[in-house]
Biopython code that builds the backbone (N, CA, C, O; Angstrom):
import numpy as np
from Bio.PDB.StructureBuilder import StructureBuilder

atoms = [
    (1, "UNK", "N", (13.439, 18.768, 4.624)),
    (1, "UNK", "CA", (13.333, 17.913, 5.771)),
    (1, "UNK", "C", (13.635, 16.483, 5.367)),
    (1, "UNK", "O", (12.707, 15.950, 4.758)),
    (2, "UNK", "N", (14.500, 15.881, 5.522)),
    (2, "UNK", "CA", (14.715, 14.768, 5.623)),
    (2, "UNK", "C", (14.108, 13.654, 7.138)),
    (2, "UNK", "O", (14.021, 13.844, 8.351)),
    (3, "UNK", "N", (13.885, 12.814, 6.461)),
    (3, "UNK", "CA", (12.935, 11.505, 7.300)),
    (3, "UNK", "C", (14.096, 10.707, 8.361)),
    (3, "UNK", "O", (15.163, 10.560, 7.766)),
    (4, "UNK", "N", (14.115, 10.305, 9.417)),
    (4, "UNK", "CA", (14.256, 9.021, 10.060)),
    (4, "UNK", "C", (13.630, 8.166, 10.185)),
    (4, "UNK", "O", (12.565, 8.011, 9.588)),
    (5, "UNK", "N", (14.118, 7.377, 10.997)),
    (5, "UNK", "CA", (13.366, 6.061, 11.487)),
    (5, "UNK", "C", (13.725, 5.732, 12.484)),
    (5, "UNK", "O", (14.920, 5.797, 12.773)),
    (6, "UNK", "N", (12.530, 5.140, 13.569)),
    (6, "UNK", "CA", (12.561, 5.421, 15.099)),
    (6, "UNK", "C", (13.301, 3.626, 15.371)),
    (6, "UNK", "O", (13.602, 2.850, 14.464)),
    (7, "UNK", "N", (13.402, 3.431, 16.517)),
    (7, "UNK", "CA", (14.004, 1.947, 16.916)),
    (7, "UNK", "C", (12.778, 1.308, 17.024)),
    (7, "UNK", "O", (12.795, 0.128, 17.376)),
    (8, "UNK", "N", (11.720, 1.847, 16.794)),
    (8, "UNK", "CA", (10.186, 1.256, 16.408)),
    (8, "UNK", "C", (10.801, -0.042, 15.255)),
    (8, "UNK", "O", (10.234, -1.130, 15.156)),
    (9, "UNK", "N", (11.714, 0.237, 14.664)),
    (9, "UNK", "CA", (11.360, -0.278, 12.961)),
    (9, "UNK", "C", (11.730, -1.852, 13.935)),
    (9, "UNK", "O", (12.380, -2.203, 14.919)),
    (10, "UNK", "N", (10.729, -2.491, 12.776)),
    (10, "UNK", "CA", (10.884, -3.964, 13.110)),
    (10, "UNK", "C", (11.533, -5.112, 12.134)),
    (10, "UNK", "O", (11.496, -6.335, 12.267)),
    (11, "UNK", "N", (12.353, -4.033, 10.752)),
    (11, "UNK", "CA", (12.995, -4.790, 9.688)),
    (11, "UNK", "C", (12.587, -5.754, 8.597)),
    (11, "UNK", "O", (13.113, -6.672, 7.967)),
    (12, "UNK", "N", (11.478, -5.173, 8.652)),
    (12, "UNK", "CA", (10.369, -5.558, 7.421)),
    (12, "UNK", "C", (10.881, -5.700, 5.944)),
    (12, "UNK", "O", (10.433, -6.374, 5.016)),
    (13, "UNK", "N", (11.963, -4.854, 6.016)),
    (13, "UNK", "CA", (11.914, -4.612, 4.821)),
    (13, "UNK", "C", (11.729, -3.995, 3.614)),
    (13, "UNK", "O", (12.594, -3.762, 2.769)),
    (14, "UNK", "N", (10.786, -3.790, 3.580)),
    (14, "UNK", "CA", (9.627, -2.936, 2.676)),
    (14, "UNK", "C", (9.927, -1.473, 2.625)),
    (14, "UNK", "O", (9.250, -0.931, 1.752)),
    (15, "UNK", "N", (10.850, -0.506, 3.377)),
    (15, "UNK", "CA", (10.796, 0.575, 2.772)),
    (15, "UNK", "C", (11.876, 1.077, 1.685)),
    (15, "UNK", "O", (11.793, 1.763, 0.666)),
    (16, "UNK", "N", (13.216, 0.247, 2.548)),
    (16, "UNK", "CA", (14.240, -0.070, 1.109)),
    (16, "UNK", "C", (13.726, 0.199, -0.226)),
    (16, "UNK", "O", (13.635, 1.324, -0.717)),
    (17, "UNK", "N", (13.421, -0.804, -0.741)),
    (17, "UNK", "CA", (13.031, -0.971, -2.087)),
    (17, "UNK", "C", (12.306, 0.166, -2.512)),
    (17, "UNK", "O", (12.860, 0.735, -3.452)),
    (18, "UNK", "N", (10.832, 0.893, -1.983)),
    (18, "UNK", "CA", (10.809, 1.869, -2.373)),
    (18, "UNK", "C", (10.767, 2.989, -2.552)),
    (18, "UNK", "O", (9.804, 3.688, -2.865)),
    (19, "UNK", "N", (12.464, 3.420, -2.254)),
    (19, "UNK", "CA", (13.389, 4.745, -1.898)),
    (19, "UNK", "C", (13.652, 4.963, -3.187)),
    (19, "UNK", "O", (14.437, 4.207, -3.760)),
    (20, "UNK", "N", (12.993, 6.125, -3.931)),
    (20, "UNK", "CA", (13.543, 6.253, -5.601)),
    (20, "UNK", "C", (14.954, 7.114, -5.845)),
    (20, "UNK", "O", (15.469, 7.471, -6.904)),
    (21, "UNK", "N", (15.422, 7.330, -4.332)),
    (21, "UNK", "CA", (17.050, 8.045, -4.176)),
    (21, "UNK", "C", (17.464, 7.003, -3.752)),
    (21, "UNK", "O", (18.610, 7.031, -4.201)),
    (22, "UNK", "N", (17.325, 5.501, -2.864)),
    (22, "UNK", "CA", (18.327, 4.793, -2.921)),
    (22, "UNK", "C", (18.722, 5.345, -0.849)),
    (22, "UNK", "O", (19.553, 4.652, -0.261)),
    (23, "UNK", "N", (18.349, 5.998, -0.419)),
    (23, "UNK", "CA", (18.214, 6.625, 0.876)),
    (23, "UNK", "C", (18.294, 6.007, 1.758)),
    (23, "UNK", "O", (19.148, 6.279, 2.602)),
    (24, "UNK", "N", (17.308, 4.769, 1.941)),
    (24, "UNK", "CA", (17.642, 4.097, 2.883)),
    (24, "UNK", "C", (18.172, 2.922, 3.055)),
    (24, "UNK", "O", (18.027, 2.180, 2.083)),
    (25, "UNK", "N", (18.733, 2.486, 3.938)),
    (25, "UNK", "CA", (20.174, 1.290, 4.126)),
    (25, "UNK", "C", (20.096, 0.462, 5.505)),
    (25, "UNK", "O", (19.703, 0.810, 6.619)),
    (26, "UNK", "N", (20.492, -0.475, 5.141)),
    (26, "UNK", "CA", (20.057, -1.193, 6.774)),
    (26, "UNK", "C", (21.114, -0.693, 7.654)),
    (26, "UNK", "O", (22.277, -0.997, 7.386)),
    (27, "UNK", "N", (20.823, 0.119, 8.788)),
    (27, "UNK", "CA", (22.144, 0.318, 10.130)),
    (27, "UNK", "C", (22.388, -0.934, 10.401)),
    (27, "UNK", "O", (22.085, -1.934, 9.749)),
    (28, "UNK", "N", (23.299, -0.782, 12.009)),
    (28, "UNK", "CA", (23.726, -1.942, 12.588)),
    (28, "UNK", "C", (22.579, -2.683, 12.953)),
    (28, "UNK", "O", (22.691, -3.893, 12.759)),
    (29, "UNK", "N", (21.103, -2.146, 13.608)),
    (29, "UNK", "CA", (20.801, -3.093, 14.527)),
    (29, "UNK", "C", (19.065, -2.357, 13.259)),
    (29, "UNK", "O", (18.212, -3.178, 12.922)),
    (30, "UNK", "N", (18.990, -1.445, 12.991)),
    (30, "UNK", "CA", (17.512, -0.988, 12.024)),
    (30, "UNK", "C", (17.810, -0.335, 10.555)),
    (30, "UNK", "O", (18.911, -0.356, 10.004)),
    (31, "UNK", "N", (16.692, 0.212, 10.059)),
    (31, "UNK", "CA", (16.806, 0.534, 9.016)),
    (31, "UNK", "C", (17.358, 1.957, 9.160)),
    (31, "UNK", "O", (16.791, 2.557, 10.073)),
    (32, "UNK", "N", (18.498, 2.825, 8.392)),
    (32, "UNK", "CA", (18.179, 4.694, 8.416)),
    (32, "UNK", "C", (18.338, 4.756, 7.701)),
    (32, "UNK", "O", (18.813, 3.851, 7.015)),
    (33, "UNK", "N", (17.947, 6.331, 7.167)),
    (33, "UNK", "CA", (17.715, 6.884, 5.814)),
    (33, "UNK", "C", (19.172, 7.867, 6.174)),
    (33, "UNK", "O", (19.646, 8.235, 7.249)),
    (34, "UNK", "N", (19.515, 8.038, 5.045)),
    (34, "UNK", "CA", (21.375, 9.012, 4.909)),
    (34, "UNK", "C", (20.412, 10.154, 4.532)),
    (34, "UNK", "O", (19.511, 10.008, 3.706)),
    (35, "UNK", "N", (20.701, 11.471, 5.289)),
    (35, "UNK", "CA", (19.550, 12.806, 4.859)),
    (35, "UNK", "C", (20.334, 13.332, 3.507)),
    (35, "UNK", "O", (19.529, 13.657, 2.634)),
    (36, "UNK", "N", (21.735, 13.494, 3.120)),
    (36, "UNK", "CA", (21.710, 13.530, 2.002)),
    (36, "UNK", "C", (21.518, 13.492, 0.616)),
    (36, "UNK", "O", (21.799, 14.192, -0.356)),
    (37, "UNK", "N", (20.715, 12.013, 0.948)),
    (37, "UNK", "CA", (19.752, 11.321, 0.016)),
    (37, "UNK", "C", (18.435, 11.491, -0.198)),
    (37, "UNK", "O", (17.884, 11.427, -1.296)),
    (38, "UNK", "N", (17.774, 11.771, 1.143)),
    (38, "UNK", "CA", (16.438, 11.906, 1.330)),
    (38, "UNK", "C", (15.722, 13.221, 0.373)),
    (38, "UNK", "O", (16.296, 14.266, 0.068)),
    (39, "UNK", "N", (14.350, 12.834, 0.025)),
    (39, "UNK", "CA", (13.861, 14.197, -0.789)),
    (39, "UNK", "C", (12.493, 13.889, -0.402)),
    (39, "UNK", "O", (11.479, 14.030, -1.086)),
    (40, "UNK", "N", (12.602, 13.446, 0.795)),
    (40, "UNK", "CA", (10.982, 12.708, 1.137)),
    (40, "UNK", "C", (10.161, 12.708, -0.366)),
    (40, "UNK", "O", (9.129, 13.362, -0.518)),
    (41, "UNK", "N", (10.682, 11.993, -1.302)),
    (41, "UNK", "CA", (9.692, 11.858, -2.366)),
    (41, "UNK", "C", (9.823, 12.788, -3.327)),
    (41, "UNK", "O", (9.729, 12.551, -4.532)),
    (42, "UNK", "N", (10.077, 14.044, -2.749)),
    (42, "UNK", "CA", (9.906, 15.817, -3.499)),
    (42, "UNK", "C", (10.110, 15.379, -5.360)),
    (42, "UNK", "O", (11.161, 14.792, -5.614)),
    (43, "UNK", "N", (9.540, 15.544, -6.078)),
    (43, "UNK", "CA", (9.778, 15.097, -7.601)),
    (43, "UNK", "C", (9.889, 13.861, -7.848)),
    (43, "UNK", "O", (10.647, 13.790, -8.815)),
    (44, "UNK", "N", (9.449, 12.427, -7.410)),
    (44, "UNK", "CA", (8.759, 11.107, -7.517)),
    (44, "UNK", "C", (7.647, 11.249, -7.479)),
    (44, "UNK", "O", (7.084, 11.573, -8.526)),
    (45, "UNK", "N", (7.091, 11.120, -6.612)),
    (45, "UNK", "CA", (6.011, 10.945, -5.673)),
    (45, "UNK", "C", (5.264, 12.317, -4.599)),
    (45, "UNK", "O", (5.884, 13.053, -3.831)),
    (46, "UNK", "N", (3.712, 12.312, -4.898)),
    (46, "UNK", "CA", (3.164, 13.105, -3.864)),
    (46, "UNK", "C", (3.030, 13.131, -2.395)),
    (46, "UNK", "O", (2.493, 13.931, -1.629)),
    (47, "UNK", "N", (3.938, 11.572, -2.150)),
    (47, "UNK", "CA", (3.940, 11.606, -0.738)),
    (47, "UNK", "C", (4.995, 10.512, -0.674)),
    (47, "UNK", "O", (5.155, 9.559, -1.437)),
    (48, "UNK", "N", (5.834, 10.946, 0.658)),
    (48, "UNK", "CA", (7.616, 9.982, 0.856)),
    (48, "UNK", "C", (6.864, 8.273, 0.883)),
    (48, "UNK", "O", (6.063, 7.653, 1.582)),
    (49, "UNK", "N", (7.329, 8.142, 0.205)),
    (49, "UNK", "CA", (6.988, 6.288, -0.043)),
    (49, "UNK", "C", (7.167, 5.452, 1.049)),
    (49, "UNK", "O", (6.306, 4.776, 1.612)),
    (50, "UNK", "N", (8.508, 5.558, 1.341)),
    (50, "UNK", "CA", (8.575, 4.734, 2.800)),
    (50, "UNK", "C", (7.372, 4.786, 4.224)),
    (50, "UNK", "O", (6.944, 3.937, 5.007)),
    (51, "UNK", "N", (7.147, 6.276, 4.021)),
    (51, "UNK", "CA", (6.214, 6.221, 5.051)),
    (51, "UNK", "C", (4.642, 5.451, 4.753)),
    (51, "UNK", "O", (3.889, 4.785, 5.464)),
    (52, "UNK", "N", (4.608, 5.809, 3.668)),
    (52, "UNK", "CA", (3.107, 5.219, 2.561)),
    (52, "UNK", "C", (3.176, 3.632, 3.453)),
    (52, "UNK", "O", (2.306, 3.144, 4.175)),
    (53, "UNK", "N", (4.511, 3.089, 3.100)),
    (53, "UNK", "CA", (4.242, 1.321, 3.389)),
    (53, "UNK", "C", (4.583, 1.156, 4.657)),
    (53, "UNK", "O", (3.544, 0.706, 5.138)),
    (54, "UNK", "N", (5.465, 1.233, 5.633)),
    (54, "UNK", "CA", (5.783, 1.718, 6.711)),
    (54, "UNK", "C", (4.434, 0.907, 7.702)),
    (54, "UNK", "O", (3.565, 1.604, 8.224)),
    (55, "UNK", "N", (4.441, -0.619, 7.844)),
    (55, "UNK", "CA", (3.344, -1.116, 8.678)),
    (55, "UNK", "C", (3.440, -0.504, 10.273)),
    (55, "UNK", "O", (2.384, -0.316, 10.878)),
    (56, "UNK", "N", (4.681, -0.217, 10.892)),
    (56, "UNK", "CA", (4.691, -0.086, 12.664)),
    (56, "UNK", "C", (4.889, 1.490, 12.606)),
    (56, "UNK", "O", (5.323, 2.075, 13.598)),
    (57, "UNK", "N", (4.484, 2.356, 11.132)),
    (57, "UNK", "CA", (4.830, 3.814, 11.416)),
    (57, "UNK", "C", (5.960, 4.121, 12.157)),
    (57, "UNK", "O", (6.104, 4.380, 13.351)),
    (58, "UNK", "N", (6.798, 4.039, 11.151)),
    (58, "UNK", "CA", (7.905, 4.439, 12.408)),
    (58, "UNK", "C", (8.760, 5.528, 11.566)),
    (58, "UNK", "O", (9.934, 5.371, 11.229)),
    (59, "UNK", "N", (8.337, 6.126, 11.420)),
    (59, "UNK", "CA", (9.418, 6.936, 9.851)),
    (59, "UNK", "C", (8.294, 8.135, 9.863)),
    (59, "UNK", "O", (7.123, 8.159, 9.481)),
    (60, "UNK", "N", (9.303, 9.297, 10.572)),
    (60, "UNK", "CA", (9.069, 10.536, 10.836)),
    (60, "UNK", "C", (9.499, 11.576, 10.483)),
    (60, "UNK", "O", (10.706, 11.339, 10.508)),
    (61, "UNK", "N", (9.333, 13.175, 9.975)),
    (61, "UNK", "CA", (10.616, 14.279, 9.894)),
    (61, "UNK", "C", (11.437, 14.188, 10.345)),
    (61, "UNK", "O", (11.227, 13.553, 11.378)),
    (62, "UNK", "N", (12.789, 14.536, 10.218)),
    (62, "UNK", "CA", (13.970, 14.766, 11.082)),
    (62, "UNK", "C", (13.660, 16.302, 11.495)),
    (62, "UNK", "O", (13.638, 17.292, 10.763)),
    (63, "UNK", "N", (13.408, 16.195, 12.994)),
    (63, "UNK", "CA", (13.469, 17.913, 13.273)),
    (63, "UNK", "C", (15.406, 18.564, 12.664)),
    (63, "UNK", "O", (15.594, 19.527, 11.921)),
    (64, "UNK", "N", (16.389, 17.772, 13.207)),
    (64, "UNK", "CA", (17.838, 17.777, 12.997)),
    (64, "UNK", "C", (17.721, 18.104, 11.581)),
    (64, "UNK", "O", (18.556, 18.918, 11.189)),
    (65, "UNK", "N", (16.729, 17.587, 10.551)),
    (65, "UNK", "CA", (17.551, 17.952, 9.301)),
    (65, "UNK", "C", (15.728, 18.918, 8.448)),
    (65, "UNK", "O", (15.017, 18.497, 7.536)),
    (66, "UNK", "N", (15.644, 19.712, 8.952)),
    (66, "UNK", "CA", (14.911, 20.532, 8.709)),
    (66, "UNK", "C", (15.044, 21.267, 7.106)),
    (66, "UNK", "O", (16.031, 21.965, 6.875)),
    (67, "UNK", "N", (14.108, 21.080, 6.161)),
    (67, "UNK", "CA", (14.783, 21.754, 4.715)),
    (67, "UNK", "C", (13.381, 22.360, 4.231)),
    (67, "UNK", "O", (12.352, 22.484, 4.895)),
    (68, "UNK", "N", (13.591, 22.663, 3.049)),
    (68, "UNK", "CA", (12.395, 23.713, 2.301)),
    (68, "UNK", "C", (12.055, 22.710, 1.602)),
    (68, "UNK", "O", (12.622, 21.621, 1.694)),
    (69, "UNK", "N", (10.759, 23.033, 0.549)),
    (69, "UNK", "CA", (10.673, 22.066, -0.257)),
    (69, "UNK", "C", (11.353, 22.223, -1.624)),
    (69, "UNK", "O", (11.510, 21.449, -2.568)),
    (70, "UNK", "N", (11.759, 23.711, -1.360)),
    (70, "UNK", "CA", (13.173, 24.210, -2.920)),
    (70, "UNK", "C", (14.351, 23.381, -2.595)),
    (70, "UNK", "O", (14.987, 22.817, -3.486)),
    (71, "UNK", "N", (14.695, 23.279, -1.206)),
    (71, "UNK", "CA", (15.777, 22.490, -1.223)),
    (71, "UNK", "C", (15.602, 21.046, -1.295)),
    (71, "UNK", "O", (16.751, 20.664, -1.518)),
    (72, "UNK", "N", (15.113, 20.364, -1.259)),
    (72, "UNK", "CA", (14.431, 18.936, -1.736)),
    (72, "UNK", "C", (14.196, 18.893, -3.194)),
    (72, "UNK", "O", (14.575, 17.995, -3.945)),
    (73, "UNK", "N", (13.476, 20.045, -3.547)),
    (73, "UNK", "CA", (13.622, 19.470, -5.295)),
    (73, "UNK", "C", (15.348, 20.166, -5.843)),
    (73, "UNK", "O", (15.761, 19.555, -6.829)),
    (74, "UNK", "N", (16.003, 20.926, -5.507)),
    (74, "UNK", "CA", (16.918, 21.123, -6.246)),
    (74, "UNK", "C", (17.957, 19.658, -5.632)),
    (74, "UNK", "O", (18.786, 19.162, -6.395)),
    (75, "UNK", "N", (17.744, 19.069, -4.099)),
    (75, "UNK", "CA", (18.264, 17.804, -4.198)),
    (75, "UNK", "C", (17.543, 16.523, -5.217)),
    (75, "UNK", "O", (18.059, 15.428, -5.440)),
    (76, "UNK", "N", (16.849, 16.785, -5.490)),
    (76, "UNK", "CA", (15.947, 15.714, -6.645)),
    (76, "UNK", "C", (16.778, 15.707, -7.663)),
    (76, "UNK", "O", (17.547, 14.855, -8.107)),
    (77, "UNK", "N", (16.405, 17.214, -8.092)),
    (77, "UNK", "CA", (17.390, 17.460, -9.282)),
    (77, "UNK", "C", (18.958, 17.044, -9.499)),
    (77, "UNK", "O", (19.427, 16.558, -10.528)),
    (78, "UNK", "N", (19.676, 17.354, -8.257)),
    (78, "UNK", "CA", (21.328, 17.548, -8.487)),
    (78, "UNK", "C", (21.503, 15.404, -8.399)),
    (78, "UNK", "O", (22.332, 14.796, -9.076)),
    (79, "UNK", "N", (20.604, 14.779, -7.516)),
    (79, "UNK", "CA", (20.460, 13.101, -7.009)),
    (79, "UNK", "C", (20.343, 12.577, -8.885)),
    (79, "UNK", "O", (21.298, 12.185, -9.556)),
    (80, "UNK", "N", (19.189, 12.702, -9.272)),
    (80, "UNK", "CA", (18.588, 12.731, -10.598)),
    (80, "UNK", "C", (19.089, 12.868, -12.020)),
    (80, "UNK", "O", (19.159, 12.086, -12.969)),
    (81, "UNK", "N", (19.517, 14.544, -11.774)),
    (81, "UNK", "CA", (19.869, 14.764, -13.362)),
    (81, "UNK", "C", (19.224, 15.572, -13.995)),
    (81, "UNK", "O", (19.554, 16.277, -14.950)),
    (82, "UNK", "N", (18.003, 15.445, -13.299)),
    (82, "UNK", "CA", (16.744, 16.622, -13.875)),
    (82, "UNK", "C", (16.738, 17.598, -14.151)),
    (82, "UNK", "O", (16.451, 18.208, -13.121)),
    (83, "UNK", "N", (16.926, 18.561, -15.251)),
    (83, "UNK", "CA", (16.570, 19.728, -15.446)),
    (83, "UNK", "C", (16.062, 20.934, -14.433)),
    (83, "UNK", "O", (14.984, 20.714, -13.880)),
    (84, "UNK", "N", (16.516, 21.795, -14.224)),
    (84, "UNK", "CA", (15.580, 22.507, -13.011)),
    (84, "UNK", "C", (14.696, 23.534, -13.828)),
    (84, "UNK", "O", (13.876, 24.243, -13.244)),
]
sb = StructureBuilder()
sb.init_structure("model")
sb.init_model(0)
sb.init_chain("A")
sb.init_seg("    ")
for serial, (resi, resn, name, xyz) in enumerate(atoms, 1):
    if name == "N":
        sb.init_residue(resn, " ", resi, " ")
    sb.init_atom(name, np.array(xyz, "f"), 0.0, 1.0, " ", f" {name:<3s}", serial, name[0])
structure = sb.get_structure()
């Protein structure tokens, strides 16, 4: 499952930086996350970071990009480098 972000976002800032795939990017007018990138965290972190700091909550599942959590860590892995 890869994350979005609703037109809630108010451009804070703060979730950029800590994306340990590099995921999210400022759009035209808010922040989105590229689901290619996304691993909501899967092999960083016990929980997707952006949402952790995320002051107006706005950074949700993508129902659209629905995944396992095998497919999130073997994207960790292939993003990474990691050993599987």
């Amino acid at each position: 499952m890869a994350l979005y972000i609703t037109d809630q976002c108010v451009n804070c800032d703060v979730c950029e930086p800590v994306c340990p795939n590099g995921a999210i990017r400022m759009g035209p007018e808010i922040y989105e996350i590229v689901p290619d990138r996304c691993t909501e965290c899967v092999g960083h972190h016990p929980e997707p970071q952006c949402v952790a700091v995320c002051p107006v909550e706005c950074i949700f599942v993508d129902p659209a990009h629905t995944e396992s959590r095998a497919t999130l860590q073997a994207r960790y892995e292939r993003l990474t480098g990691a050993p599987a």
